[in-house]
C-alpha positions as CSV (number, residue, x, y, z in Angstrom):
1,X,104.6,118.0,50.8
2,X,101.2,117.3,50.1
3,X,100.0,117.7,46.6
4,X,96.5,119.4,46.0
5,X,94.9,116.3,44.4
6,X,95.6,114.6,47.7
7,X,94.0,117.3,50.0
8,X,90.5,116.0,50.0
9,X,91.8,112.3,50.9
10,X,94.4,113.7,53.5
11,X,91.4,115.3,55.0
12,X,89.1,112.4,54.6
13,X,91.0,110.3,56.6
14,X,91.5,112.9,59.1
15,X,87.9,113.3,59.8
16,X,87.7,110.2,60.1
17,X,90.3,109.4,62.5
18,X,88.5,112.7,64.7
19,X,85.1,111.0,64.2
20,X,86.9,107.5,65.5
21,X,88.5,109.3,68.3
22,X,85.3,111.4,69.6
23,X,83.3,108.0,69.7
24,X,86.1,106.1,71.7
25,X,85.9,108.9,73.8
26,X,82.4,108.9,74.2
27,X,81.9,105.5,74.7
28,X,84.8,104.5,76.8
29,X,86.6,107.7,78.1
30,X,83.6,109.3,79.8
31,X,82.5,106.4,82.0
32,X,85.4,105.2,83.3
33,X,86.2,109.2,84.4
34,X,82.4,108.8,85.8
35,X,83.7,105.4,87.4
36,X,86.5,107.2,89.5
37,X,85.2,110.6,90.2
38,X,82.0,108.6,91.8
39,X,84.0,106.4,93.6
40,X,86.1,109.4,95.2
41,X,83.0,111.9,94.9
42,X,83.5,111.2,99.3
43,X,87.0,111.4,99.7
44,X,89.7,109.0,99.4
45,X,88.8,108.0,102.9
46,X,85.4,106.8,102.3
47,X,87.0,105.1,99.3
48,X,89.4,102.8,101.2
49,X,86.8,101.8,103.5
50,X,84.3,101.1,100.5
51,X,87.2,98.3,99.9
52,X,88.2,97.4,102.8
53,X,84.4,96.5,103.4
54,X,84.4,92.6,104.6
55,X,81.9,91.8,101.9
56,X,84.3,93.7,99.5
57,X,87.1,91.6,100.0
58,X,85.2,88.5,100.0
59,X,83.9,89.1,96.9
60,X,87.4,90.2,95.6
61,X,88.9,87.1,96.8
62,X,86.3,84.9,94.9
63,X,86.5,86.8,91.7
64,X,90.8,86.3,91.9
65,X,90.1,82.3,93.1
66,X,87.9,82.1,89.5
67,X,90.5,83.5,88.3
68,X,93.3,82.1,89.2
69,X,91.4,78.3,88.6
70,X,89.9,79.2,85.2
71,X,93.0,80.9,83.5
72,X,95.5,77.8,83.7
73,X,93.2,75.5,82.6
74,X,91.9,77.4,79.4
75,X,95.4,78.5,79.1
76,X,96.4,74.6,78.7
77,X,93.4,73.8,76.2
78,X,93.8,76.9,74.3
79,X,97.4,76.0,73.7
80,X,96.7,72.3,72.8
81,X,93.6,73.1,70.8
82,X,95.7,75.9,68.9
83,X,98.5,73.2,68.5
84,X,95.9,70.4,67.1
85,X,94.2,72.7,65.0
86,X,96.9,74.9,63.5
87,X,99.6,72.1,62.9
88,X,97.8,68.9,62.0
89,X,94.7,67.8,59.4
90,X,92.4,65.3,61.8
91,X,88.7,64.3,61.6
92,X,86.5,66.1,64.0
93,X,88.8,69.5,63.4
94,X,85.6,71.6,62.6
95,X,83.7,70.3,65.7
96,X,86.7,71.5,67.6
97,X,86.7,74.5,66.3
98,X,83.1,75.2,67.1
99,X,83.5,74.3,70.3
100,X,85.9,76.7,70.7
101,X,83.7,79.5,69.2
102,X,80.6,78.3,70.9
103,X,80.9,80.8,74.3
104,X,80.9,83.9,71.5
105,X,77.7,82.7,70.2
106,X,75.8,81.6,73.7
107,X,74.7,84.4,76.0
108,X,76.3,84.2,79.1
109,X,72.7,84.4,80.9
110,X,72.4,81.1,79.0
111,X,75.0,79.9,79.8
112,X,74.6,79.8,83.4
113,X,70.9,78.5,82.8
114,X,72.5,75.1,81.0
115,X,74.5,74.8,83.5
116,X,71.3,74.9,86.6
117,X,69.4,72.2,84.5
118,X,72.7,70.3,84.3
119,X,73.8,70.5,88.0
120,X,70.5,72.5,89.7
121,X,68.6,70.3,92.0
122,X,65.9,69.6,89.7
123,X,68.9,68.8,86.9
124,X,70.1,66.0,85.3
125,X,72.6,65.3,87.9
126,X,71.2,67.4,90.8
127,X,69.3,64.2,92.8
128,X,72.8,62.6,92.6
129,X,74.8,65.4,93.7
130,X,72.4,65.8,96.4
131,X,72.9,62.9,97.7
132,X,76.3,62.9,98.0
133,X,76.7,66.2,99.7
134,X,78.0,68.0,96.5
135,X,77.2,71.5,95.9
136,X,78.1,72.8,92.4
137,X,75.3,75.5,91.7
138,X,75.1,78.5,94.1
139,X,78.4,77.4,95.2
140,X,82.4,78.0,94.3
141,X,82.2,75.1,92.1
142,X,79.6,76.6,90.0
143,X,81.3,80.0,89.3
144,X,84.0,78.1,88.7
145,X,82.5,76.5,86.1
146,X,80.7,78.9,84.4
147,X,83.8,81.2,84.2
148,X,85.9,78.5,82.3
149,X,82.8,78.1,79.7
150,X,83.1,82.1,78.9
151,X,86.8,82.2,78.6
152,X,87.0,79.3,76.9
153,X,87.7,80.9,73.5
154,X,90.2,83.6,74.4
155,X,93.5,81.6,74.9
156,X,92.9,79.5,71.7
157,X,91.6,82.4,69.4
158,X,94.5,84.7,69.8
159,X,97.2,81.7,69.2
160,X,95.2,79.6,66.1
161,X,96.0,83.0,63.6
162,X,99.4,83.4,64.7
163,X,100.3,79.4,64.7
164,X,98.6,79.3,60.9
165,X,100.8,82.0,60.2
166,X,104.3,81.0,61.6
167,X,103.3,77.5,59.7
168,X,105.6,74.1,60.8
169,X,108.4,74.1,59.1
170,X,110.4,75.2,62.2
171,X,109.2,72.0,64.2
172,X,109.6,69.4,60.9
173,X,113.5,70.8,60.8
174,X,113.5,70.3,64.9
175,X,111.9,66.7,64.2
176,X,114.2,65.9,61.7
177,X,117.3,66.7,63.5
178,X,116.3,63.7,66.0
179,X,114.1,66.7,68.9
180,X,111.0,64.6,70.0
181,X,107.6,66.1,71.0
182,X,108.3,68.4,73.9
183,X,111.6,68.9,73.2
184,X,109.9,70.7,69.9
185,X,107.3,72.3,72.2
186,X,109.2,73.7,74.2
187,X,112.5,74.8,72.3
188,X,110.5,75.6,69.0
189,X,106.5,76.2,69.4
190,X,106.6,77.6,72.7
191,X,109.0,80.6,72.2
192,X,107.9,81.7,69.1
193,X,103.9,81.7,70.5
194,X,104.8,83.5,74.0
195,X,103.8,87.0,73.3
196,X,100.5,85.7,72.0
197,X,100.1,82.9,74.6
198,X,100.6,86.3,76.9
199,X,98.2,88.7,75.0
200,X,95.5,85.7,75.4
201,X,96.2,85.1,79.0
202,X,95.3,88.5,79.5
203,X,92.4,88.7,77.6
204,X,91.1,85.4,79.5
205,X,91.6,87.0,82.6
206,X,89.9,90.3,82.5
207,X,87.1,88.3,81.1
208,X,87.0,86.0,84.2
209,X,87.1,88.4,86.6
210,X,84.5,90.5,84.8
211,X,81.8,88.2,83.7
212,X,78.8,88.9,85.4
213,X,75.9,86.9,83.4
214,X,76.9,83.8,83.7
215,X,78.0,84.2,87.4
216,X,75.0,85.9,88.4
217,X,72.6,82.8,87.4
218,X,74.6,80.5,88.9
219,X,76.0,82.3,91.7
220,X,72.8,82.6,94.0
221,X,73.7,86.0,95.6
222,X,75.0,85.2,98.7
223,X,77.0,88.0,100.6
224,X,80.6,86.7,101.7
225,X,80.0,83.6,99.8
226,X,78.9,83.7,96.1
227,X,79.7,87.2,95.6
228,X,82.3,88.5,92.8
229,X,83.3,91.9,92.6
230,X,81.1,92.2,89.3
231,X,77.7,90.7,91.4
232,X,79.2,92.8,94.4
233,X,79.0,96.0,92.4
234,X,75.1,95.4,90.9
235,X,74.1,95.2,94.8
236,X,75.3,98.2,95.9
237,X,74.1,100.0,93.5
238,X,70.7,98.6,94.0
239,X,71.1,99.9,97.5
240,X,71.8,103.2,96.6
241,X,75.7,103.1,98.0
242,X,77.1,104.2,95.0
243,X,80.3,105.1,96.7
244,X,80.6,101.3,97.2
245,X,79.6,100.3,93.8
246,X,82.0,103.0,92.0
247,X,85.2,102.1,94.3
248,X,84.8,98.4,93.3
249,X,84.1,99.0,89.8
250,X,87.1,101.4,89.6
251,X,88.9,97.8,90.4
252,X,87.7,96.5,87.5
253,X,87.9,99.3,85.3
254,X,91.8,99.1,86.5
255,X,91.8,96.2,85.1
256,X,90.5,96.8,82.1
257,X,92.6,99.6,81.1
258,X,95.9,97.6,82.5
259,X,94.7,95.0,80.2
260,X,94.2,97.2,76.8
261,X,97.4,99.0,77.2
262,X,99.5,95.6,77.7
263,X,98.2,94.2,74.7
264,X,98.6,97.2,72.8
265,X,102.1,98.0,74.0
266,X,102.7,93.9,73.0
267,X,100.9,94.3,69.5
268,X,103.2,97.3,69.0
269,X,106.5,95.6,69.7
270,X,105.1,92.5,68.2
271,X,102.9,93.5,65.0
272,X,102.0,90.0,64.8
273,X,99.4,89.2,66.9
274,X,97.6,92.1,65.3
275,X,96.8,89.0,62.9
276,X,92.8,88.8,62.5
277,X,92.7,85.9,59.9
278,X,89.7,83.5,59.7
279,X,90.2,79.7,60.7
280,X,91.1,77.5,58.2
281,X,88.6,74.2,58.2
């Protein structure tokens, strides 16, 4: 029972949580119920055929090849770097970490841009590529690229905290029972880390297939070639076929939404990776 002297805090924090409530709602309930009711404003038929639009699927199947090239690799230096940084002292561990935090500090728009003065014809190695026939910028290659430099940070980020946290005396007990490196790795670091390593991976992925800045500089725009869903989405709409636009962003916005409630259904069986701590230099 609540006593009187509590009242005005008990309703404090109720208001608050309201307040909280009616701006998640605002900001993120209302579009994405504007994101599906647009892209079925014509009827589940003109929906499907929205997708099933050549152009659609081309730029679908980019935006899952990004995907699917970007997340393993970041998922293999987010891991080591997390390893390296939360388990051993070593010179050069704050440039590491700024690295690491670099994409959350760089636009993506400039992002893309260093990479065309890298890699663009006029770039520092755009003569050579040229001459050997290599196309990085306004090509696969390029979004590829792009795409691992914005999801760079995701992998390592959620795993450093919880790594600090779990500490290393698990793997000096492995060590000193005679376990060498990967036998540690794998029978100690790894299954204690795997609902992290998860929660990153996800976060990673929903970035990659969203990113749009980055992509769009370095993409060039080409229908059925350079296209993600993300760049696919901006055209249509600048063509006024907003039937188009909405049914592919109701892709992503699936994604999105599969994405929060994974990690929230993981944070809530595991309240660890709820773990927010700073990096320790």
């Amino acid at each position: 029972m609540i006593n009187r002297s509590q009242i005005p805090e008990h309703l404090g924090r109720t208001a608050v949580l309201i307040t909280a409530l009616l701006y998640l709602i605002a900001l993120v309930g209302l579009p994405l119920i504007v994101v599906f009711a647009e892209a079925l404003s014509k009827g589940v038929e003109s929906y499907l055929r929205a997708l099933g639009d050549p152009y659609a699927l081309s730029a679908m199947r980019l935006t899952l090849l990004a995907a699917a090239v970007t997340v393993p690799l970041n998922l293999i230096f987010g891991v080591a770097a997390a390893w390296c940084i939360a388990k051993f002292e070593f010179r050069g561990k704050n440039a590491l970490i700024t690295v690491i935090d670099l994409p959350f500090a760089v636009s993506p728009v400039i992002s893309g841009l260093i990479y065309v003065l890298v890699f663009g014809a006029n770039g520092w190695f755009g003569p050579w590529l040229a001459a050997h026939n290599i196309h990085i910028i306004f090509a696969v290659p390029g979004i590829i690229l792009v795409t691992m430099f914005v999801t760079l940070p995701f992998v390592a980020r959620e795993l450093i905290p919880l790594m600090q946290t779990q500490g290393n005396e698990e793997e000096q007990t492995a060590v000193s029972l005679g376990a060498g490196g990967w036998q540690t790795f794998w029978l100690v670091t790894l299954p204690n880390i795997r609902w992290g390593l998860l929660s990153g991976v996800l976060l990673c992925n929903a970035r990659a297939m969203g990113e749009f800045g980055a992509v769009s500089v370095v993409s060039g725009h080409i229908r059925g070639l350079t296209n993600t869903l993300p760049l696919h989405v901006e055209i249509l709409h600048n063509e006024y076929n907003y039937v188009g636009a909405f049914a592919s962003a109701s892709i992503l916005a699936l994604l999105a939404l599969m994405t929060l409630i994974t990690k929230s259904l993981l944070e809530l069986r595991h309240p660890e990776l709820r773990i927010a701590q700073p990096l320790r230099h």
